[in-house]
FITOR-491376 format. One record per residue (C-alpha): z, y, x; residue in three letters; residue number from 1. Coordinates in Angstrom, 1 decimal, decimal comma. Layout:
# residues N
<site Z="Z" Y="Y" X="X" residu="ALA" num="NUM"/>
...
***
This chain:
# residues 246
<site Z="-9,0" Y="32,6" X="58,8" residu="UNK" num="1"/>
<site Z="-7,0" Y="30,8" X="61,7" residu="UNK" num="2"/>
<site Z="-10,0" Y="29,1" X="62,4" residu="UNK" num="3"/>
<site Z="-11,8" Y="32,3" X="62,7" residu="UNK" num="4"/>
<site Z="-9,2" Y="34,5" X="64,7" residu="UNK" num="5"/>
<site Z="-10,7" Y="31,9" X="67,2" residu="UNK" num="6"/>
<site Z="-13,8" Y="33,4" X="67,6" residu="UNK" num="7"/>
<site Z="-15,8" Y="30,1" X="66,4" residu="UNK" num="8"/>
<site Z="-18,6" Y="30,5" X="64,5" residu="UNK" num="9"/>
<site Z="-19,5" Y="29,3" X="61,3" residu="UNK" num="10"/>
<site Z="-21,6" Y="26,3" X="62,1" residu="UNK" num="11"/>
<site Z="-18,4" Y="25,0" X="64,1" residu="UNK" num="12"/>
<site Z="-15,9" Y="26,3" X="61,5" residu="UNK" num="13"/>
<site Z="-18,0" Y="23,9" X="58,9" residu="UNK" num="14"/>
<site Z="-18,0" Y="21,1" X="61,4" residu="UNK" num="15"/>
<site Z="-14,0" Y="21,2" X="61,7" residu="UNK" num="16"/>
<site Z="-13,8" Y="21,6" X="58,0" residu="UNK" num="17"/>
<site Z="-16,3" Y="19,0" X="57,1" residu="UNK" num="18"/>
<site Z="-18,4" Y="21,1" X="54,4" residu="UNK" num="19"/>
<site Z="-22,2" Y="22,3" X="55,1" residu="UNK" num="20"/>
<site Z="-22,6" Y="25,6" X="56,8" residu="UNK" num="21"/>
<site Z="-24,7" Y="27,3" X="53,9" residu="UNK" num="22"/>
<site Z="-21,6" Y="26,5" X="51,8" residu="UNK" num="23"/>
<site Z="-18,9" Y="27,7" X="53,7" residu="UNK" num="24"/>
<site Z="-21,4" Y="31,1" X="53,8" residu="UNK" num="25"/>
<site Z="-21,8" Y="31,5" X="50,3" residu="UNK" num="26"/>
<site Z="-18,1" Y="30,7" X="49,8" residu="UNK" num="27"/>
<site Z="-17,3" Y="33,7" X="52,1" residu="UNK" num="28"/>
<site Z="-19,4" Y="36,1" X="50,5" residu="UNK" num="29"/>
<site Z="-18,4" Y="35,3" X="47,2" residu="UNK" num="30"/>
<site Z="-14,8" Y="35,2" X="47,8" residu="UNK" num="31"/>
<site Z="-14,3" Y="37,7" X="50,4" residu="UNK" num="32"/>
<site Z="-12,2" Y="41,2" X="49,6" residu="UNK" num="33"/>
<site Z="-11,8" Y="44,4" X="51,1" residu="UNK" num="34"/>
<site Z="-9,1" Y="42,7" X="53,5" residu="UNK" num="35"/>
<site Z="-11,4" Y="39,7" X="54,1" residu="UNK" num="36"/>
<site Z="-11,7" Y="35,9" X="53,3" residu="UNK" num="37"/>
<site Z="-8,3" Y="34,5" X="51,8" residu="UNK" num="38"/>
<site Z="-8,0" Y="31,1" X="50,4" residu="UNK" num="39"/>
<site Z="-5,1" Y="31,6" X="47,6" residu="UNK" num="40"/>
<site Z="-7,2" Y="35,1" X="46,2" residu="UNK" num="41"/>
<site Z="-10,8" Y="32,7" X="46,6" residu="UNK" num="42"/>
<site Z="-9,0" Y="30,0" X="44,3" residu="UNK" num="43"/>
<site Z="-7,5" Y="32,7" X="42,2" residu="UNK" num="44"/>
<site Z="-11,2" Y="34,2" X="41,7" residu="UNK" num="45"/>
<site Z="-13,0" Y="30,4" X="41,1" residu="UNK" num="46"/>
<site Z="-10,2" Y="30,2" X="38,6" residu="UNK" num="47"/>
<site Z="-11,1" Y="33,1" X="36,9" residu="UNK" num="48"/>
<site Z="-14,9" Y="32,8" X="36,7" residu="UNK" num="49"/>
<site Z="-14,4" Y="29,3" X="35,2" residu="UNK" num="50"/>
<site Z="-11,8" Y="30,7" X="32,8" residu="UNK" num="51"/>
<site Z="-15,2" Y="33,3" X="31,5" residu="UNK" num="52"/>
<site Z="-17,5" Y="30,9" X="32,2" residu="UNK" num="53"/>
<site Z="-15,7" Y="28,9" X="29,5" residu="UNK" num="54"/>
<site Z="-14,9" Y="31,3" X="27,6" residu="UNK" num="55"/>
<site Z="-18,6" Y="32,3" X="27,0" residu="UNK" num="56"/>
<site Z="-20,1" Y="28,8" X="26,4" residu="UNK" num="57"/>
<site Z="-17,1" Y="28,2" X="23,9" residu="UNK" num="58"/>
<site Z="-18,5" Y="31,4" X="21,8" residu="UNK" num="59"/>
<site Z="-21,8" Y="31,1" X="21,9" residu="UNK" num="60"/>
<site Z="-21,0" Y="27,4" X="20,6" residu="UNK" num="61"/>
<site Z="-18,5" Y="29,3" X="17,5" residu="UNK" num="62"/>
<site Z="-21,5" Y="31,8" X="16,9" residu="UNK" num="63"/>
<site Z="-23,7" Y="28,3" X="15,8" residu="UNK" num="64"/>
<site Z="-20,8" Y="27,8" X="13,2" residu="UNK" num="65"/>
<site Z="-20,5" Y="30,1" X="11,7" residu="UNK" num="66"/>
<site Z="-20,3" Y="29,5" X="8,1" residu="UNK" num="67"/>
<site Z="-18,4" Y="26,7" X="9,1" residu="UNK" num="68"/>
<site Z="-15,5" Y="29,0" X="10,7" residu="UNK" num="69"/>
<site Z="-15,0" Y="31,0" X="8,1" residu="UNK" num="70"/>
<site Z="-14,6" Y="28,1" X="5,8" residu="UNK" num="71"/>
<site Z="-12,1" Y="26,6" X="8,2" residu="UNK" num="72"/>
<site Z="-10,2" Y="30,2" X="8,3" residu="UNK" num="73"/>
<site Z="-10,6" Y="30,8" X="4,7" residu="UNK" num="74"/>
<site Z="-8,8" Y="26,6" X="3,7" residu="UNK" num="75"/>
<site Z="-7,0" Y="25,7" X="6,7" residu="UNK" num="76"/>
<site Z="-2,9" Y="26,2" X="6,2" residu="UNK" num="77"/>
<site Z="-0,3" Y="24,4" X="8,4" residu="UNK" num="78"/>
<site Z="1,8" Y="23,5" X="5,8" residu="UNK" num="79"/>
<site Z="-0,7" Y="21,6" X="3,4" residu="UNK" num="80"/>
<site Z="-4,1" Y="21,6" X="4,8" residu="UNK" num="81"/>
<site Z="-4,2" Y="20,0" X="8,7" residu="UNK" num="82"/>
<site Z="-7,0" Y="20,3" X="10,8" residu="UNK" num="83"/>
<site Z="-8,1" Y="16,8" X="9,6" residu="UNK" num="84"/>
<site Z="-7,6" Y="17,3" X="5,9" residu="UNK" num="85"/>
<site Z="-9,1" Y="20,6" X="6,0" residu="UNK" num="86"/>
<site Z="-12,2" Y="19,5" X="8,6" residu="UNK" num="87"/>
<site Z="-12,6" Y="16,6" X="5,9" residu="UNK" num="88"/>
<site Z="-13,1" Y="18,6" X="3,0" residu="UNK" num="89"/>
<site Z="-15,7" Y="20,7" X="4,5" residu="UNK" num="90"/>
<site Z="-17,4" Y="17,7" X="5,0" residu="UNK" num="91"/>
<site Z="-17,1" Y="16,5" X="1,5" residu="UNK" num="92"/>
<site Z="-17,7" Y="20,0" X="-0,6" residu="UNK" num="93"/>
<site Z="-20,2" Y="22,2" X="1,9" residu="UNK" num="94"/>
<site Z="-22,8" Y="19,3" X="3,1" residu="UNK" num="95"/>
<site Z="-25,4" Y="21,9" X="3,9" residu="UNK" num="96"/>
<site Z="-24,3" Y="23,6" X="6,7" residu="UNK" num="97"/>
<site Z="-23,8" Y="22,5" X="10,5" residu="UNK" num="98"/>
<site Z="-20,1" Y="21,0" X="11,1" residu="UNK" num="99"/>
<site Z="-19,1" Y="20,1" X="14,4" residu="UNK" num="100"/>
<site Z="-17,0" Y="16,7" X="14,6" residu="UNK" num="101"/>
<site Z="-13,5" Y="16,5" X="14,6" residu="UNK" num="102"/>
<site Z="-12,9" Y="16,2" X="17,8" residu="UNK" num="103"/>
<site Z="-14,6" Y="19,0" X="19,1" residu="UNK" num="104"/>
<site Z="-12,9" Y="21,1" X="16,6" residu="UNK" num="105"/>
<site Z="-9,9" Y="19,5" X="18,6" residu="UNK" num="106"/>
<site Z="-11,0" Y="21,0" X="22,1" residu="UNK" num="107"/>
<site Z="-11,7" Y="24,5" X="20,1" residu="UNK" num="108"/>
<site Z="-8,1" Y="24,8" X="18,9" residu="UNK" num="109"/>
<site Z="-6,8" Y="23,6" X="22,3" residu="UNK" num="110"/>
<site Z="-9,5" Y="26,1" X="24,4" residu="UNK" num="111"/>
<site Z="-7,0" Y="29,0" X="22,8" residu="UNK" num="112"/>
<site Z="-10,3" Y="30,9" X="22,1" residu="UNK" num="113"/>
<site Z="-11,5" Y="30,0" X="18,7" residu="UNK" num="114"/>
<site Z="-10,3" Y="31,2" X="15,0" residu="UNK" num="115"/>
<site Z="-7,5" Y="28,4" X="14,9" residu="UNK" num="116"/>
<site Z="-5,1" Y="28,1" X="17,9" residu="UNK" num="117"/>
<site Z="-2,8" Y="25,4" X="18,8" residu="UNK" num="118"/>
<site Z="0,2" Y="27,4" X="18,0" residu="UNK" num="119"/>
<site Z="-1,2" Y="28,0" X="14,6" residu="UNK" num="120"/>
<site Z="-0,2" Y="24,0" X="13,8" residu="UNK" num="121"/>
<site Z="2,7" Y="22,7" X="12,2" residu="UNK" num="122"/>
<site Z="2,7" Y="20,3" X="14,6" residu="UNK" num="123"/>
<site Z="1,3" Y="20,5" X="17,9" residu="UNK" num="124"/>
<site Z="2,1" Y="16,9" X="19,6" residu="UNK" num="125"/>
<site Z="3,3" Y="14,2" X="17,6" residu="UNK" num="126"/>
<site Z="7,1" Y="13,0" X="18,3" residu="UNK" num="127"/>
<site Z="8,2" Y="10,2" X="19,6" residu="UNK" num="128"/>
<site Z="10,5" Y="8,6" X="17,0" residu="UNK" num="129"/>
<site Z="11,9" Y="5,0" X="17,4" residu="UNK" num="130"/>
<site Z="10,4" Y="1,5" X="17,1" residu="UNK" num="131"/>
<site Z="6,6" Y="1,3" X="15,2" residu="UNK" num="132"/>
<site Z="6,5" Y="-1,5" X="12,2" residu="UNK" num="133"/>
<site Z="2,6" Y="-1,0" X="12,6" residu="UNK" num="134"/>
<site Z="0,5" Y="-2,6" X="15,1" residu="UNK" num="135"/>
<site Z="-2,1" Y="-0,9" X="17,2" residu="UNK" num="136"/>
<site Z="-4,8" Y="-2,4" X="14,8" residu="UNK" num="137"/>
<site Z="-2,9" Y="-0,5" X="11,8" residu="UNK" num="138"/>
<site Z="-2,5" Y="2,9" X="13,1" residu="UNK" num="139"/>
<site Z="-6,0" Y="2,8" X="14,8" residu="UNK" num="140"/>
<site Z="-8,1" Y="0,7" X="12,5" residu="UNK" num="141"/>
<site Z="-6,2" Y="2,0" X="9,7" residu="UNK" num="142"/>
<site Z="-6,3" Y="5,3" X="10,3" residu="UNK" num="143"/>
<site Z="-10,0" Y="5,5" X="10,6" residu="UNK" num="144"/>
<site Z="-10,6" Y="4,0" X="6,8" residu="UNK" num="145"/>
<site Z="-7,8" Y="5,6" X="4,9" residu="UNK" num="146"/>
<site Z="-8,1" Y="9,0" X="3,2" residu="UNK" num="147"/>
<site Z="-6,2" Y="11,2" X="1,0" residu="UNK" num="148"/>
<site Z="-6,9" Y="10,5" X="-2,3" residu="UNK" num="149"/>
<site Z="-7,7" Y="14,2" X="-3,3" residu="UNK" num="150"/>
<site Z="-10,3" Y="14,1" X="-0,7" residu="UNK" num="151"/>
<site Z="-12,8" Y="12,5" X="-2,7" residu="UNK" num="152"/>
<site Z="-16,4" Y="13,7" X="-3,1" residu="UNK" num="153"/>
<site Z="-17,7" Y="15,1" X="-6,5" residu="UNK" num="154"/>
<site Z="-20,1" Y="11,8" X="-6,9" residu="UNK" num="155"/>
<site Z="-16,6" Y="9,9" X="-7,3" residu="UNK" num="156"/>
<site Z="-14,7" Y="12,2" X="-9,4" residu="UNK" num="157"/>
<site Z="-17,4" Y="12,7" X="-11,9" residu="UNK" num="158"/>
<site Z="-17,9" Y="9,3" X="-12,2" residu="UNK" num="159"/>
<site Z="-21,7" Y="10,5" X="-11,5" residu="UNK" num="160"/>
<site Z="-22,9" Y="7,1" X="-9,2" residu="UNK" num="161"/>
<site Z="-22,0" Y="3,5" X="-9,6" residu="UNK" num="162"/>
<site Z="-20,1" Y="1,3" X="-7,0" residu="UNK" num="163"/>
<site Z="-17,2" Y="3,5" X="-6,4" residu="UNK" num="164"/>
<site Z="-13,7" Y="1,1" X="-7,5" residu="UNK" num="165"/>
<site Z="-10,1" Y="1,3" X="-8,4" residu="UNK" num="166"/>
<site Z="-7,5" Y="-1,0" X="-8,1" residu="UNK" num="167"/>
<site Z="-4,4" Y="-1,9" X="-9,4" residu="UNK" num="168"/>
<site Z="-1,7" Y="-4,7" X="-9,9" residu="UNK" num="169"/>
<site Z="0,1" Y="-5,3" X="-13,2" residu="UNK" num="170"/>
<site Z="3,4" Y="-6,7" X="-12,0" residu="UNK" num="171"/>
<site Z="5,0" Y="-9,7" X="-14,1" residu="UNK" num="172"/>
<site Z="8,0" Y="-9,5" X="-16,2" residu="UNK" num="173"/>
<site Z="9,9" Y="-11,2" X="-12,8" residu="UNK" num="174"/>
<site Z="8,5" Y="-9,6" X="-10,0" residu="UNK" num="175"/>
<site Z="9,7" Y="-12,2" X="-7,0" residu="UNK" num="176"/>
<site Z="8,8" Y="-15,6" X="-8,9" residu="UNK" num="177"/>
<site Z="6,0" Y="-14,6" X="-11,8" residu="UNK" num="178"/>
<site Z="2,2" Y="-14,3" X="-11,3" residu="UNK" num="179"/>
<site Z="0,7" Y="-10,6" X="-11,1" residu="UNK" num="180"/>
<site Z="-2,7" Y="-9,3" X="-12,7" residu="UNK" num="181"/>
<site Z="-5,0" Y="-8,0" X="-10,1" residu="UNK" num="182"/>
<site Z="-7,4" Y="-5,4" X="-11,9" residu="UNK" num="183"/>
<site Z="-10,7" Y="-3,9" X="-10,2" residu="UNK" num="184"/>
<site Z="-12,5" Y="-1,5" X="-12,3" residu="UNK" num="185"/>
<site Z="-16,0" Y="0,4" X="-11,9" residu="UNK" num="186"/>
<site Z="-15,3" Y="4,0" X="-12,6" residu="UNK" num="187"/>
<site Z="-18,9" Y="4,8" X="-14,1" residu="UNK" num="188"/>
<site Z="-19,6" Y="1,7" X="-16,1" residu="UNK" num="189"/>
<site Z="-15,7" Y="0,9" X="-16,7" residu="UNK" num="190"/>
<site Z="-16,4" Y="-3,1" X="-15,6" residu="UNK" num="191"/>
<site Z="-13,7" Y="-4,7" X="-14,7" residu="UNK" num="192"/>
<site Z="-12,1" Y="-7,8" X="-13,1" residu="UNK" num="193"/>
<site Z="-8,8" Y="-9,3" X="-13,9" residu="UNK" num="194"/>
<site Z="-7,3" Y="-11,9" X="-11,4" residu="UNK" num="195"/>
<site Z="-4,1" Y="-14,0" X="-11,7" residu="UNK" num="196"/>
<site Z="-2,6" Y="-13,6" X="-8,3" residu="UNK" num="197"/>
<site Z="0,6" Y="-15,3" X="-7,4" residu="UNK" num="198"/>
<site Z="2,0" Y="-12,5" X="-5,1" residu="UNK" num="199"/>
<site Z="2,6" Y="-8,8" X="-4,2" residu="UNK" num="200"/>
<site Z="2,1" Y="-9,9" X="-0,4" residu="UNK" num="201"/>
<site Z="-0,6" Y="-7,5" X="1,1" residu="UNK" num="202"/>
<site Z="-2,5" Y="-10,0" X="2,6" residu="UNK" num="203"/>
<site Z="-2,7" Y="-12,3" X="-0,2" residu="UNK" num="204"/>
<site Z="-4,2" Y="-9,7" X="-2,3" residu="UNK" num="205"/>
<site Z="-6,9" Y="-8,5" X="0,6" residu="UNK" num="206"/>
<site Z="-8,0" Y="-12,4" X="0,8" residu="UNK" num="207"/>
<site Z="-8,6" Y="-12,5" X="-3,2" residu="UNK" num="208"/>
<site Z="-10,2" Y="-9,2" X="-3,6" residu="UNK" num="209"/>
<site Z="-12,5" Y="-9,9" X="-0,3" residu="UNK" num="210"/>
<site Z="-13,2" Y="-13,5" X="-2,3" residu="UNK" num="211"/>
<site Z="-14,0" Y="-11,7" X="-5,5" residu="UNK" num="212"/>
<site Z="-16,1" Y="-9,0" X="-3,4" residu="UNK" num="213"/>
<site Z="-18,7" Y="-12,4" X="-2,0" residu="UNK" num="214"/>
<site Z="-18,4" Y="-14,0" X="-5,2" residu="UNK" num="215"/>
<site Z="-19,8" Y="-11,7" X="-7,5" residu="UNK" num="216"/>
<site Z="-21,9" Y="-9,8" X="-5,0" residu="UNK" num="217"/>
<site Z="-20,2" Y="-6,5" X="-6,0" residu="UNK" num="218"/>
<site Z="-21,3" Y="-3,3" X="-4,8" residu="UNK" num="219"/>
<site Z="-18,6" Y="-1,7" X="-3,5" residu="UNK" num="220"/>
<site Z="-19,1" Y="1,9" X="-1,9" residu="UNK" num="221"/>
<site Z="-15,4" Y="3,3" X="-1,9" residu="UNK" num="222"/>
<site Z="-12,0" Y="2,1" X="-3,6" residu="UNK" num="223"/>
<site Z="-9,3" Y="4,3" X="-5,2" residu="UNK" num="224"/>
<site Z="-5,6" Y="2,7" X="-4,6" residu="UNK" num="225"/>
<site Z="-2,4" Y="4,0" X="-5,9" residu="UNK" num="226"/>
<site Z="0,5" Y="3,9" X="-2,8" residu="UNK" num="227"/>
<site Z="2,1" Y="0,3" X="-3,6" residu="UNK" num="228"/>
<site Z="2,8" Y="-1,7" X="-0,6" residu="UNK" num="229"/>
<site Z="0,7" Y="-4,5" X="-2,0" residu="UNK" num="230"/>
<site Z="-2,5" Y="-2,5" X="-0,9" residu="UNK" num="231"/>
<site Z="-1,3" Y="-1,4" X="2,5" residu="UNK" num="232"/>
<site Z="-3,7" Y="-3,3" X="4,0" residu="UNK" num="233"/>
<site Z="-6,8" Y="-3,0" X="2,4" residu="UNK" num="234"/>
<site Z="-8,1" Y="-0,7" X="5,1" residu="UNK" num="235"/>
<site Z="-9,5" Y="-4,0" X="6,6" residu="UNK" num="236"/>
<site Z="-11,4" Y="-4,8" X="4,1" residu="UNK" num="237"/>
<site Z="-12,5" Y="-0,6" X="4,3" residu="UNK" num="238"/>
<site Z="-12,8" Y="-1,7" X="8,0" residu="UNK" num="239"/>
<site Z="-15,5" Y="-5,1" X="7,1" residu="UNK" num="240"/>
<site Z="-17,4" Y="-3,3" X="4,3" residu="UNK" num="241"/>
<site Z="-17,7" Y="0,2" X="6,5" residu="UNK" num="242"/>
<site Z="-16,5" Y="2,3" X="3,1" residu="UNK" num="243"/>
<site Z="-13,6" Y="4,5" X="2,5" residu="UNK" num="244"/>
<site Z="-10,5" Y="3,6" X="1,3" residu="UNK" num="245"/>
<site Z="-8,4" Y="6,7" X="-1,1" residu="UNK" num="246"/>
***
């Protein structure tokens, strides 16, 4: 507008500026009010039609889940069922309708225009707490190959389709200075291996299971652990063989 009160004209206005004339036209027209051309009400105005623009892309997206939204709604609760666990079990129970990943569900919750908004979470931003005992290849890697355990599939549970594992350790009568039993058991056909192993350390027992795995060629599609801190790192093997660790 000061440029303007000049009495320049638009070609030279766009010159000064440095934008293309056509540009600074259709920015006018656009943005211009009863009052005229102002900068702060243009910007307020571009805000605006982005907010809508946005708003109606996001729900034209939510009207192509549909069935997946109201299954979201109908498990999802703060306290028990996170946006991961809950986004997980859709996966595993409803396989035939369209789920978007979990990170767009992410940018639907944070939009603030879907079914599930970010104050709806327990926890909206992780804390920072004090000094991490895991590396970044334990959180990251970890994380990726690690589920709940009552997120199993049906084909698991029932005991339906070979190549699905569980594993346990049967600790000796002196746990520091006694050999353990490793056990590894097929839930469908009940096989089972038992291995002498001469500690509880984590990455003594990944290096005998992944030596029993190549030995006898098992088919291995997921295992089932129970929370002892001898199989706190078995994710890598979950991480080698690409299968799930519960």
């Amino acid at each position: 507008m000061l440029l303007k009160k000049f009495d320049y004209s638009l070609s030279k206005i766009a010159l000064i500026i440095g934008i293309n004339k056509f540009s600074l036209s259709r920015e006018i027209k656009l943005n211009s009010g009863f009052w005229g051309y102002f900068a702060d009400e243009a910007e307020e105005k571009s805000r605006l039609r982005k907010k809508w623009s946005s708003y109606f892309k996001m729900i034209n997206k939510f009207n192509n889940y549909q069935e997946f939204n109201k299954q979201f709604k109908k498990l999802f609760d703060k306290k028990t069922w996170g946006v991961e666990i809950t986004h997980q079990q859709i996966l595993n129970n409803f396989q035939n309708i369209k789920i978007p990943s979990l990170r767009t569900v992410f940018n639907w919750i944070n939009s603030g225009f879907w079914i599930i908004k970010s104050s709806d979470r327990l926890r909206k931003k992780y804390k920072k707490s004090g000094k991490r005992n895991n590396g970044p290849i334990d959180r990251l890697v970890g994380k990726r190959w690690v589920r709940p355990f009552w997120t199993r599939p049906n084909n698991i549970n029932n005991r339906s389709e070979f190549g699905h594992w569980e594993i346990d350790l049967i600790i000796g009568k002196k746990a520091t200075n006694s050999e353990h039993l490793l056990t590894f058991v097929e839930r469908k056909t009940r096989f089972g291996i038992i291995k002498k192993v001469p500690s509880k350390n984590s990455w003594i027992i990944n290096l005998i299971l992944w030596d029993l795995i190549k030995k006898y060629r098992l088919n291995v599609k997921s295992i089932t652990i129970d929370n002892g801190f001898e199989f706190n790192k078995l994710f890598y093997i979950g991480y080698r063989l690409k299968i799930y660790i519960y």
